[in-house]
N, C-alpha and C positions, 0 to 999 in steps of 0.2 A: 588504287583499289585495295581494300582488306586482304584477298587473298596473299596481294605479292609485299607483303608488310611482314617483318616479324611480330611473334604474337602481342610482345612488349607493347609496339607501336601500332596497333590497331585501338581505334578509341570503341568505349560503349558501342555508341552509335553504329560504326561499321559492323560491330559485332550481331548486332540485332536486325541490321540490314540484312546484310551476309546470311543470319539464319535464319528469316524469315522467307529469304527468293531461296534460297537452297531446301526448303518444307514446298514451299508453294511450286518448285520444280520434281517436286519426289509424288507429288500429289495429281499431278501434269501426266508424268511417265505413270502413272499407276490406270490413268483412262477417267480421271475425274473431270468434267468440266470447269472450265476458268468462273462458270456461272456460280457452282455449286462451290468451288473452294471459297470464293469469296462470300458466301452466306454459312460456311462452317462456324461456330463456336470452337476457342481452343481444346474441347473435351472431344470434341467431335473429331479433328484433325488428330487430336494426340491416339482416340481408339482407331480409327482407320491405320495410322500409322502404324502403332501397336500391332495388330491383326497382320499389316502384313512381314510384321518382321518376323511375328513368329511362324506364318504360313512359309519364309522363306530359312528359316531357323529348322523346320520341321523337313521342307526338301532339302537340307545339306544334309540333313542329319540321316536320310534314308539314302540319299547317294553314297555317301560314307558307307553306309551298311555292304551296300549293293557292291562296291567295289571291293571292301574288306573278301564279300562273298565267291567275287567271281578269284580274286587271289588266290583264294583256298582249295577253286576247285582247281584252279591250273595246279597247283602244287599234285593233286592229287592224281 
């Protein structure tokens, strides 16, 4: 299997494998059906994907706030 290979010895192929089930798994956990990914266009999978990294870019970034916030008040 690709993953238990150094990166050296993984061919093309595995590599395309490899990131082709690792999109179509990330697509899975997100609540898209097997129907629907499989009728996506690569633009379509790349914005959905896109959307959620940054909706998940956007909650780290307000937790970090929140916690900065609550630091501040214990201090006080």
């Amino acid at each position: 299997m690709a993953f238990l290979k150094s990166p050296g010895e993984v061919t093309p192929e595995e590599g395309l494998l490899f990131t082709y089930w690792l999109t179509v798994l990330q697509l899975l956990k997100l609540g898209i059906p097997w129907v629907d990914i499989m009728g996506f266009s690569d633009t379509e999978i790349k914005t959905v994907l896109g959307i959620e990294m940054a909706i998940a870019q956007k909650q780290q970034e307000e937790q970090a706030r929140a916690m900065a916030a609550n630091k501040n008040n214990m201090r006080m």
